[in-house]
C-alpha positions as CSV (number, residue, x, y, z in Angstrom):
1,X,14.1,-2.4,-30.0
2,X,13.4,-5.7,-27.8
3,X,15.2,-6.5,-24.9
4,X,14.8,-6.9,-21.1
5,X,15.3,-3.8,-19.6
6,X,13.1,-2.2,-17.3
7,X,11.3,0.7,-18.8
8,X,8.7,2.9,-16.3
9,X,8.5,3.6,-13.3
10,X,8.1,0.4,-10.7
11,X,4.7,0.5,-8.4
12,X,6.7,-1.4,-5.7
13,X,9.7,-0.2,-3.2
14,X,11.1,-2.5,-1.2
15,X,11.2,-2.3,2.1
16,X,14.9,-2.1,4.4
17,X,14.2,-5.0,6.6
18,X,16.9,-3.4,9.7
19,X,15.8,0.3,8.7
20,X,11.6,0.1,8.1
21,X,11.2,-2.3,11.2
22,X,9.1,-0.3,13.0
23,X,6.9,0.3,10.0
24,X,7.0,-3.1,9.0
25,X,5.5,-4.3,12.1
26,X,3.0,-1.5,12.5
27,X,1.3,-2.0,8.9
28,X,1.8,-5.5,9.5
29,X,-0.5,-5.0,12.7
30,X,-2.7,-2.8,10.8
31,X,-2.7,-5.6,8.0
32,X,-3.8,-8.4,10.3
33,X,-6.7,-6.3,11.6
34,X,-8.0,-5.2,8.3
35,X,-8.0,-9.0,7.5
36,X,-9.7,-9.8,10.5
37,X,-12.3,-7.3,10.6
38,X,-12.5,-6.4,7.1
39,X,-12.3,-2.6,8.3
40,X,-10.3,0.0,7.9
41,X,-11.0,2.2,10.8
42,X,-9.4,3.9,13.5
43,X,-6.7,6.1,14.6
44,X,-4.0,4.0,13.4
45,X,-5.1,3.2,10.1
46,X,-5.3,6.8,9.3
47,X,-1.7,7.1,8.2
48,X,-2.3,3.8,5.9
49,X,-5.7,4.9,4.5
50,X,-4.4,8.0,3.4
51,X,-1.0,6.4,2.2
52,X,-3.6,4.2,-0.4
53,X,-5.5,6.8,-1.1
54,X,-2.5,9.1,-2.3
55,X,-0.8,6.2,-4.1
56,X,-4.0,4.1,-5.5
57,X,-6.7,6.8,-5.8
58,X,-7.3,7.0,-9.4
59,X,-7.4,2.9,-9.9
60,X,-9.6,2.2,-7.2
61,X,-12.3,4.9,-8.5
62,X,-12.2,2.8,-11.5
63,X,-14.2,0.0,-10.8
64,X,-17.4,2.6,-10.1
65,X,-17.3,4.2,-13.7
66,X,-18.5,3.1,-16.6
């Protein structure tokens, strides 16, 4: 019954360093702006809005119930 096995599914992929380059470097962009600005608006933060929103939804609508 106990052990160290893995159980679930894992919230994080790791990224391909060679193959998601040119991802890396645009959501790094995108990253360094949001932390800069402390927006997230604009054309090319759409794709990573909506990325969150898919992935995150339900746990960032938490904080407003209850």
């Amino acid at each position: 019954m106990l052990g160290v096995r893995q159980h679930g599914e894992l919230p994080l992929r790791v990224a391909d360093l060679v193959k998601d380059r040119e991802l890396l470097e645009e959501t790094r962009a995108i990253a360094f702006d949001l932390v800069r600005t402390g927006e997230v608006d604009g054309d090319e933060a759409g794709p990573l809005r909506r990325r969150v929103q898919e992935r995150f939804g339900e746990l960032m609508e938490l904080p407003q119930t209850g």
